[in-house]
C-alpha positions as CSV (number, residue, x, y, z in Angstrom):
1,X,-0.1,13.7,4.7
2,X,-0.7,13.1,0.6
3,X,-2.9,10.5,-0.1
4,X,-2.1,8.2,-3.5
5,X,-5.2,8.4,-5.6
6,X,-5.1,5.3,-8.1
7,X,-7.9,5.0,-11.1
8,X,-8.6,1.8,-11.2
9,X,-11.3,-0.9,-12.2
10,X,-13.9,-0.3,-9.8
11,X,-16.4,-3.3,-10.7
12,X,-17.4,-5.4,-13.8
13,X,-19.8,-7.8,-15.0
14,X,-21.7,-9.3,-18.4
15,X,-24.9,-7.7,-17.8
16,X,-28.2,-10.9,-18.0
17,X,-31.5,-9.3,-18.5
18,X,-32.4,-8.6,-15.3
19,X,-29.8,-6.0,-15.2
20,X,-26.4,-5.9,-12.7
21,X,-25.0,-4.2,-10.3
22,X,-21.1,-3.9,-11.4
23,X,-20.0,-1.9,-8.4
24,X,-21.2,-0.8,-5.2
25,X,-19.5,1.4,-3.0
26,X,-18.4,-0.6,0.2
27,X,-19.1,0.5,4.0
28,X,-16.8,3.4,5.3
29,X,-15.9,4.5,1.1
30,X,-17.1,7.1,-1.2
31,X,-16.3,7.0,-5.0
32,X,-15.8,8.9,-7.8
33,X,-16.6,7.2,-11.0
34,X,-14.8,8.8,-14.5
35,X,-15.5,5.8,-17.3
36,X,-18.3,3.2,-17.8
37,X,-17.0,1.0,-20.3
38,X,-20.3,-0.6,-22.3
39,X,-19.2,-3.6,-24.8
40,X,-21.6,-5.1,-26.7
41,X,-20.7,-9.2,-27.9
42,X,-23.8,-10.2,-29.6
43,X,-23.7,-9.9,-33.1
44,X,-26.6,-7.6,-33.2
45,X,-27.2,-4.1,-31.9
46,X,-28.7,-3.2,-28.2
47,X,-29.7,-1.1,-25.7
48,X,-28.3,0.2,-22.3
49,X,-29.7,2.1,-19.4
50,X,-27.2,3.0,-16.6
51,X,-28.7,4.2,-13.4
52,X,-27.1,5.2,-10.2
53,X,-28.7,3.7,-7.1
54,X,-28.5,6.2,-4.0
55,X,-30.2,5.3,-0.4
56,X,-32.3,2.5,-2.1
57,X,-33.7,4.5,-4.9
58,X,-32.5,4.2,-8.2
59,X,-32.4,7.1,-11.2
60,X,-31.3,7.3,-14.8
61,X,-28.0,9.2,-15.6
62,X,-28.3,8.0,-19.1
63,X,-30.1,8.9,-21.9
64,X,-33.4,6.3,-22.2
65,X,-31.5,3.7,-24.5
66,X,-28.0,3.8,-25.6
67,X,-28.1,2.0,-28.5
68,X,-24.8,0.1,-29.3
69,X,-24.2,-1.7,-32.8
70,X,-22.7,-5.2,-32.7
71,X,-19.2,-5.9,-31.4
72,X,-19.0,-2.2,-30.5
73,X,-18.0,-0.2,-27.5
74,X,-20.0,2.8,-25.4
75,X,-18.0,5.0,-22.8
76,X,-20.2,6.3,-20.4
77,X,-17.8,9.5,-19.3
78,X,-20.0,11.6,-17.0
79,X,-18.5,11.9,-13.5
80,X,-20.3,9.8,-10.7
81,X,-19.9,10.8,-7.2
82,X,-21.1,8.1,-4.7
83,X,-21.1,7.8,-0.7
84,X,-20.8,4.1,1.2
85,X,-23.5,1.3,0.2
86,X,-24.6,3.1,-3.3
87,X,-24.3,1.3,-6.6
88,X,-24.3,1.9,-10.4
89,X,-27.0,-0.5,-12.2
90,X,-27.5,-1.2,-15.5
91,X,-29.8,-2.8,-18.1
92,X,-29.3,-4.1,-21.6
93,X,-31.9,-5.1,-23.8
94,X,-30.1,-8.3,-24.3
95,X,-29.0,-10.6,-21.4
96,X,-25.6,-12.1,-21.3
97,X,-24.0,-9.9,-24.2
98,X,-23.2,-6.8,-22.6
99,X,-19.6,-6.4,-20.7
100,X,-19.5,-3.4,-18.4
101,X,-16.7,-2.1,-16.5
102,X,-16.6,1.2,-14.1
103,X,-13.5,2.8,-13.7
104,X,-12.6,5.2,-10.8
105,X,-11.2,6.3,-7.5
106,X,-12.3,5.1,-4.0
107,X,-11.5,6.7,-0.6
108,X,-11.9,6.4,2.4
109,X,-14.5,8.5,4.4
């Protein structure tokens, strides 16, 4: 038996300051992340740190500040592979003016 695998959008948010959690894998799922798409709406550059959160305990998989200029756009294409309950977080330098969106696949366990 095939099974369909659809990219899709996995999770989104605009970032505040205390940093988000756009997507968390949900019970009984695993996921493969390809694209974190970083927008920046303020009208002056900042910076982004994307970590993935696994058991509880969160580490960088970015470099320590992607800086992004004003009204631009960051992809953040290294592959993410995450089991059930993990998460992607990120931080901006700026709350409120930061658009994130993860792309990706999710299946079931």
């Amino acid at each position: 038996m095939h099974m369909a695998i659809e990219l899709k959008v996995l999770g989104f948010d605009s970032v505040p300051l205390t940093g988000s959690d756009p997507y968390e894998v949900p019970a009984a799922k695993s996921a493969v992340i390809s694209t974190i798409s970083l927008v920046n709406t303020d009208t002056n550059f900042l910076t982004v740190i994307i970590y993935a959160v696994v058991g509880g305990v969160a580490r960088r998989i970015s470099e320590l500040a992607i800086a992004i200029p004003a009204g631009a756009q960051a992809l953040f294409q290294d592959v993410i592979t995450l089991g059930a309950g993990d998460k992607v977080r990120i931080t901006a330098s700026v709350g409120g003016k930061l658009d994130a969106v993860a792309f990706g696949v999710e299946r079931d366990e």
